[in-house]
C-alpha positions as CSV (number, residue, x, y, z in Angstrom):
1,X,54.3,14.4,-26.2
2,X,51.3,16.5,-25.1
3,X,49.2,14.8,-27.7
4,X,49.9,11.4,-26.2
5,X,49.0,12.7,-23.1
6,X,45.9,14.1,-23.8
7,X,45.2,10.3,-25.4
8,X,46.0,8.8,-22.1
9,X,43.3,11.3,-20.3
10,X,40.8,10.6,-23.1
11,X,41.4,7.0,-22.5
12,X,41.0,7.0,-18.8
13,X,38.0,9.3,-18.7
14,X,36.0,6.5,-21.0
15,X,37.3,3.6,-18.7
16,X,35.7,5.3,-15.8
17,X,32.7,6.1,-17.8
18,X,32.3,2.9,-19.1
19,X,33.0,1.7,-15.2
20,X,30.2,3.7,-14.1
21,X,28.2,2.8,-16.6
22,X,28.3,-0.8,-15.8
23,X,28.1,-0.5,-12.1
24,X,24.3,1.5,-12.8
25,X,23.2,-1.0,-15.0
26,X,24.4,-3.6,-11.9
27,X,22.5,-1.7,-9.1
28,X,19.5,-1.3,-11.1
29,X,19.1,-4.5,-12.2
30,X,19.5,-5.9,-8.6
31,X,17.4,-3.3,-7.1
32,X,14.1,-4.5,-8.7
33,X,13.7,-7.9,-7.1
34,X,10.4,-9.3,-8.1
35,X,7.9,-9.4,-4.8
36,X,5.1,-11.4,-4.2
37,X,2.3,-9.2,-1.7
38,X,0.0,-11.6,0.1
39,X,-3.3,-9.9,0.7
40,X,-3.9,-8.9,4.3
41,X,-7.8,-9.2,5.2
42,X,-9.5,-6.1,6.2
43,X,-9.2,-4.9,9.4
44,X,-6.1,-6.8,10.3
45,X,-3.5,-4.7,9.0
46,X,-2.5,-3.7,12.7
47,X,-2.2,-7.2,13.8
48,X,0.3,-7.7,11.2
49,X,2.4,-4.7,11.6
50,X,2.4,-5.2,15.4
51,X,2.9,-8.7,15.0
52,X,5.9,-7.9,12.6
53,X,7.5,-5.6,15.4
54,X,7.3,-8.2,18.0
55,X,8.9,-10.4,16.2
56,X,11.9,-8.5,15.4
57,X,11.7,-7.4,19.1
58,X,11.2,-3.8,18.2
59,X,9.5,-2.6,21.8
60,X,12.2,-0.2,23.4
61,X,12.3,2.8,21.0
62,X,12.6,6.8,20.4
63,X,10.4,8.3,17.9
64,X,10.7,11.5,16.3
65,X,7.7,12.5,13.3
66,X,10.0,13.4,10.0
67,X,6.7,14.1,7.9
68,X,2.6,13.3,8.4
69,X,3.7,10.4,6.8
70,X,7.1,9.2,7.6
71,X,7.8,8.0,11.4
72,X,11.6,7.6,12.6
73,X,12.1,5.1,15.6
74,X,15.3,4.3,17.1
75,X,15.0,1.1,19.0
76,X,17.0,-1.0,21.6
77,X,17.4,-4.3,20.5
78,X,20.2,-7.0,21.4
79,X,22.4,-4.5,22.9
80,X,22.4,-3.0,19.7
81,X,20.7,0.2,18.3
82,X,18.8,-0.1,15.5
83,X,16.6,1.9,12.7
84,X,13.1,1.8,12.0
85,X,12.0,4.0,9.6
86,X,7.8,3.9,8.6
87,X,7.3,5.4,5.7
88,X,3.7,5.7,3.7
89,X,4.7,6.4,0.0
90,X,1.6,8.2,-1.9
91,X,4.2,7.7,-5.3
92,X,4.2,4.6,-7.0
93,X,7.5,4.1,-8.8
94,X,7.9,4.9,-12.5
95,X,8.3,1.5,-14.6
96,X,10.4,2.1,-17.6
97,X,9.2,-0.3,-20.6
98,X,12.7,-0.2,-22.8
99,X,11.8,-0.5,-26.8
100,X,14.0,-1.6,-29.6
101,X,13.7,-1.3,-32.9
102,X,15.8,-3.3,-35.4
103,X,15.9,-2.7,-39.3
């Protein structure tokens, strides 16, 4: 009796491993959409970001500095509050190249 409980544990644990497993593989695999960046001339830069915020109607906000580099707005916009978060990221992210080898 205790044996074939301790089976039914051992059986559940390595559903819900192999459930978490599989929903990993899922959010990674979506999470690294391929992106096309369209070169933005020199000097122009501003334009575009303040072009981008005023068409998204971003123009009635709070600010508050997280870091030298990260800048938190929260913004007014169709009766509704919304997050803007501006974030310069120094770290480009790690690419992992899987290998296989087959005999």
């Amino acid at each position: 009796m205790i044996l074939n409980q301790i089976n039914t544990i051992v059986y559940m644990i390595k559903i819900i491993i192999i459930v978490f497993t599989l929903l990993n593989i899922i959010y990674n695999v979506t999470s690294y959409k391929p992106r096309l960046y369209t070169r933005i001339p020199q000097h122009f830069v501003y334009d575009r970001v303040r072009g981008f915020l005023n068409q998204n109607q971003i123009n009635n906000c709070f600010e508050f500095r997280e870091s030298p580099t990260n800048l938190l707005l929260k913004c007014w916009r169709d009766n509704q509050l919304v997050n803007v978060d501006i974030n310069i990221d120094k770290e480009y992210q790690k690419r992992y190249i899987l290998t296989s080898i087959s005999i």
